[in-house]
DSSP file (Angstrom, degrees, kcal/mol; ACC not computed):
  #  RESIDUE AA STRUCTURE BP1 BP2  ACC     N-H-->O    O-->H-N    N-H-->O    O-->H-N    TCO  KAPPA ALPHA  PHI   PSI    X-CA   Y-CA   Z-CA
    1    1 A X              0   0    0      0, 0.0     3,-0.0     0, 0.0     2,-0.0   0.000 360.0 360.0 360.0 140.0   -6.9  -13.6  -10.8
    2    2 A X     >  -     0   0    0      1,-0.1     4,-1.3     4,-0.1     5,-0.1  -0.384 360.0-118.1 -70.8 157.1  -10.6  -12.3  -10.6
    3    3 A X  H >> S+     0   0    0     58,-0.2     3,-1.7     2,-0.2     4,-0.7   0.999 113.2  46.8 -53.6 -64.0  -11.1   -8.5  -11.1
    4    4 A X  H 3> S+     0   0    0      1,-0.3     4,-1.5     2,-0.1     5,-0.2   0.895 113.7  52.3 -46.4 -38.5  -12.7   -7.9   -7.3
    5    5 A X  H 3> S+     0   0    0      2,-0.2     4,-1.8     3,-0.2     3,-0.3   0.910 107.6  46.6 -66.0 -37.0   -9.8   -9.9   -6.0
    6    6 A X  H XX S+     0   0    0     -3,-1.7     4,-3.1    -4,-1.3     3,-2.2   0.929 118.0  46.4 -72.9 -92.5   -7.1   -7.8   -7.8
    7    7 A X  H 3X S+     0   0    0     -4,-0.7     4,-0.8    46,-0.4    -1,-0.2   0.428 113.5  43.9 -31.9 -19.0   -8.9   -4.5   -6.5
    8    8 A X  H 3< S+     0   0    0     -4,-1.5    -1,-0.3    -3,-0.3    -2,-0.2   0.569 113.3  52.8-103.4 -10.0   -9.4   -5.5   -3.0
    9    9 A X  H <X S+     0   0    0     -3,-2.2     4,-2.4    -4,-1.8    -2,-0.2   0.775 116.6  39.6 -55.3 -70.6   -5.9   -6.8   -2.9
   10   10 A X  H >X S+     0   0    0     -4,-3.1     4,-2.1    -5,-0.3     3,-1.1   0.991 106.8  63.1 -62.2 -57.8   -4.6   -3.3   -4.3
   11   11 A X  H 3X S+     0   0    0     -4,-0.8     4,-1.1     1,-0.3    -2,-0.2   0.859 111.0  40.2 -45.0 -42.8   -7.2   -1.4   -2.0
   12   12 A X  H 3> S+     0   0    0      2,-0.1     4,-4.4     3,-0.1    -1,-0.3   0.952 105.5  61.5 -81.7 -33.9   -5.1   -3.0    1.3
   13   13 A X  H <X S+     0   0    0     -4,-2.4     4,-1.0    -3,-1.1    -2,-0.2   0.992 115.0  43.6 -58.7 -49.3   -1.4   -2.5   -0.4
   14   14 A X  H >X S+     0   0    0     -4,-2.1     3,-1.1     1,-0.3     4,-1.0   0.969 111.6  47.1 -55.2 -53.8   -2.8    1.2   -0.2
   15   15 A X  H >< S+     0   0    0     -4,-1.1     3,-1.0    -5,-0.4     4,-0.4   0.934 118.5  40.3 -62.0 -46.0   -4.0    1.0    2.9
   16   16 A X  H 3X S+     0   0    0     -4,-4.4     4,-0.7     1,-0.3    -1,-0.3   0.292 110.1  58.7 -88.7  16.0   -0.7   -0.8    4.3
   17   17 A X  H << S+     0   0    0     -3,-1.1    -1,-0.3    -4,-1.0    30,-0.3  -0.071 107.9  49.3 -73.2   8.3    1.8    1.4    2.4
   18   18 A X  T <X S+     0   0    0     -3,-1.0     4,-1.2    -4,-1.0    -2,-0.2   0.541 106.8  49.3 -79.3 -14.3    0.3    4.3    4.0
   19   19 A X  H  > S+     0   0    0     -4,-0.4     4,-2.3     2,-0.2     5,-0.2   0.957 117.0  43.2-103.2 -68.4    0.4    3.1    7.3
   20   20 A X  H  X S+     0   0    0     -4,-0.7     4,-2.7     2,-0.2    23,-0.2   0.692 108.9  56.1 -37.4 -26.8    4.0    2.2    6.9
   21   21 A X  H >> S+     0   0    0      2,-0.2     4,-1.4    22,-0.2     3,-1.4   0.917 109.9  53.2 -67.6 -94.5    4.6    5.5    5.1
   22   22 A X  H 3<>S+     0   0    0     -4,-1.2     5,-2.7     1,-0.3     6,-0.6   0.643 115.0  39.6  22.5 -84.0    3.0    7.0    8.6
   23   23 A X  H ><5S+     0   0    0     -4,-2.3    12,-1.6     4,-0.2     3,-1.4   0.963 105.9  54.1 -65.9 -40.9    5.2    5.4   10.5
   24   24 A X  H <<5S+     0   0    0     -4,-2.7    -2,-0.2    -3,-1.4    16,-0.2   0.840 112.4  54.0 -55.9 -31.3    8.5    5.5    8.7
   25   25 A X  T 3<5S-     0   0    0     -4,-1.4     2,-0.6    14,-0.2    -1,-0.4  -0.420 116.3-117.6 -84.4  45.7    7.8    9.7    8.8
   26   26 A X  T < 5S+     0   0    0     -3,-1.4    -3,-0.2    10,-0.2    -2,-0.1   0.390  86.3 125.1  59.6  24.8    7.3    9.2   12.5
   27   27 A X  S   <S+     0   0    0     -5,-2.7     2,-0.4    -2,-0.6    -4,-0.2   0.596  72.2  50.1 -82.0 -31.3    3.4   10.5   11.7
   28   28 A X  S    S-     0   0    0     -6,-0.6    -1,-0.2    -5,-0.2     7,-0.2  -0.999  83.4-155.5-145.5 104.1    2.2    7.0   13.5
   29   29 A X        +     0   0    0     -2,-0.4     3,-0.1     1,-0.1     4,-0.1  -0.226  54.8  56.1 -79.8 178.3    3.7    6.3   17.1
   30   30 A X  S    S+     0   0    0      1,-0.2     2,-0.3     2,-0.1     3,-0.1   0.991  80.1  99.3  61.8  64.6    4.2    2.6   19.0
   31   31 A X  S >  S-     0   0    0      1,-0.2     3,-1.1     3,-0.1    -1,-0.2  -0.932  81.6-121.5-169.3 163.7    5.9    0.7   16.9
   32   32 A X  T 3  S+     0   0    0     -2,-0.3    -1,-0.2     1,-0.3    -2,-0.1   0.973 115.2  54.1 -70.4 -44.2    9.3   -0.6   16.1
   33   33 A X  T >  S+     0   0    0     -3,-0.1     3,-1.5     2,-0.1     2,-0.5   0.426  77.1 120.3 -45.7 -10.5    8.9    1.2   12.5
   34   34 A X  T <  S-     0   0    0     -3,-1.1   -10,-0.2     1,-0.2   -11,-0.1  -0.536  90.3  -0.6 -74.6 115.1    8.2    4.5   14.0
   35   35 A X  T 3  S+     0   0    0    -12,-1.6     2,-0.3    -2,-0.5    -1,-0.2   0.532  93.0 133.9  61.7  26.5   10.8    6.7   12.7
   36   36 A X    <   -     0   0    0     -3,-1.5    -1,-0.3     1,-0.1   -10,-0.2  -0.766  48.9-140.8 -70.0 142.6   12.7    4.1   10.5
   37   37 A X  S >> S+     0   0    0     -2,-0.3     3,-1.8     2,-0.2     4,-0.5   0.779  97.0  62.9  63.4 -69.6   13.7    5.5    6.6
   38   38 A X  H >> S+     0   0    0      1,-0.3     4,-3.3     2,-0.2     3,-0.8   0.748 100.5  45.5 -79.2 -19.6   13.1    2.7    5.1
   39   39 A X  H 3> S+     0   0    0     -6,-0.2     4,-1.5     1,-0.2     5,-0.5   0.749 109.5  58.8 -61.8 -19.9    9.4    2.4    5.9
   40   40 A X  H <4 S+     0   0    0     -3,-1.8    -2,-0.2   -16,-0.2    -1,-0.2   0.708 111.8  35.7 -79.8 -26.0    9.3    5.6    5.0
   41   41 A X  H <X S+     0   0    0     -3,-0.8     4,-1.5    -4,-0.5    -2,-0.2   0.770 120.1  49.8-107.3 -49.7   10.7    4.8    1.2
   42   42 A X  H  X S+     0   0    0     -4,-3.3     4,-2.2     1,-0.2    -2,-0.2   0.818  96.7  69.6 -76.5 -13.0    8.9    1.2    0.9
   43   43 A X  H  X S+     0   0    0     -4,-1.5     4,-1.4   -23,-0.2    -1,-0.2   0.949 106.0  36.2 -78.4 -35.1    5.3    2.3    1.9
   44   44 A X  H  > S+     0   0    0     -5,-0.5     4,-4.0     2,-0.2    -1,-0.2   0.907 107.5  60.2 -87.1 -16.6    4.7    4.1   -0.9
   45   45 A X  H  X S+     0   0    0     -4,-1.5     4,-1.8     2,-0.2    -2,-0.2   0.919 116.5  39.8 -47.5 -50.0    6.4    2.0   -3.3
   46   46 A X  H >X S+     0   0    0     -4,-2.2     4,-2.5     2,-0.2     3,-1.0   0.966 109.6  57.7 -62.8 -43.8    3.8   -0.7   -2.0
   47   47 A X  H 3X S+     0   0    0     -4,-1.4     4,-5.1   -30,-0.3   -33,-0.2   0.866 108.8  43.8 -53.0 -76.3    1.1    1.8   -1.9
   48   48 A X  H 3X S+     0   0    0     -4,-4.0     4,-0.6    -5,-0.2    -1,-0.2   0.819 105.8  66.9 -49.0 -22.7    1.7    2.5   -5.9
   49   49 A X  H XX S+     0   0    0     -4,-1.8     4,-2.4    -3,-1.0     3,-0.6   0.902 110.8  35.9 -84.8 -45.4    2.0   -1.6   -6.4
   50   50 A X  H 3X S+     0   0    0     -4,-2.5     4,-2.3     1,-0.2     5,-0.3   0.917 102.9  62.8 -93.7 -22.6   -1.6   -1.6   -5.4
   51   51 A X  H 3X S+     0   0    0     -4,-5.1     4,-1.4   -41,-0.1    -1,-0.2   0.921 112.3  49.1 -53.4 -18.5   -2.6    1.6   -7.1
   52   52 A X  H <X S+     0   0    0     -4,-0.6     4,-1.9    -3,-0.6    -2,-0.2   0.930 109.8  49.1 -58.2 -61.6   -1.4   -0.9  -10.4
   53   53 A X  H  X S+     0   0    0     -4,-2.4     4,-1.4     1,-0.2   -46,-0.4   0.882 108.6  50.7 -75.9 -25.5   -3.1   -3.5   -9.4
   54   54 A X  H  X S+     0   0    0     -4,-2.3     4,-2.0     2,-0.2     3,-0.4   0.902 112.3  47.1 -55.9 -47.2   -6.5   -1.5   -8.9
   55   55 A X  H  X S+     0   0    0     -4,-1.4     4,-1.4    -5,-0.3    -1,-0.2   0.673 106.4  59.0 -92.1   2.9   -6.4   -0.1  -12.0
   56   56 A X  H  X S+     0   0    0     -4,-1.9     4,-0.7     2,-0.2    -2,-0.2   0.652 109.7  45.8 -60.6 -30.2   -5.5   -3.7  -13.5
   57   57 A X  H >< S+     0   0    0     -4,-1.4     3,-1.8    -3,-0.4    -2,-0.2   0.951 111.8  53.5 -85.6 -77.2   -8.9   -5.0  -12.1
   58   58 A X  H 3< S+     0   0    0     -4,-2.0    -2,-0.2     1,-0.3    -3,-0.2   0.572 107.0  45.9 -70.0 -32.2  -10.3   -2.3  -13.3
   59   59 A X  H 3< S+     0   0    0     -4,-1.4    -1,-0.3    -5,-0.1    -2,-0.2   0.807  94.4 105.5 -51.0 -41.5   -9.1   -2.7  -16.7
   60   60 A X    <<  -     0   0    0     -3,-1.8     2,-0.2    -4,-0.7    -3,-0.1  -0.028  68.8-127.3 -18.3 120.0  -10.1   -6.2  -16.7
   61   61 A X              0   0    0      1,-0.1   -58,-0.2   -58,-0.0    -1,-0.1  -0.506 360.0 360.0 -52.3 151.7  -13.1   -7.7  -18.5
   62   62 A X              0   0    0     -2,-0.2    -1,-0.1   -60,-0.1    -2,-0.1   0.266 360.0 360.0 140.9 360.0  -15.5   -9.8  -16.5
């Protein structure tokens, strides 16, 4: 996998493990996830998976 790809890849798991985070805390209305627990637990879990993978592209040669 190429470095940009790995870094723009992580740079959306952030983006969508915060918005799930958002919702699950009831932060981010209109939706069936809005004030569910378990978004609440898996969006930052996702959210770290791509802070990994960002600094995995970044480690990268190329």
């Amino acid at each position: 996998m190429s470095k940009q790809l790995l870094v723009g890849i992580g740079a959306l798991l952030i983006v969508v493990g915060g918005l799930w985070t958002g919702q699950g805390m009831g932060w981010i209305g209109g939706s069936v996830m809005t004030d569910v627990t378990l978004w609440a637990i898996v969006g930052p879990i996702v959210a770290l998976a791509g802070a990994a993978m960002i600094a995995a592209g970044l480690r990268r040669r190329g």
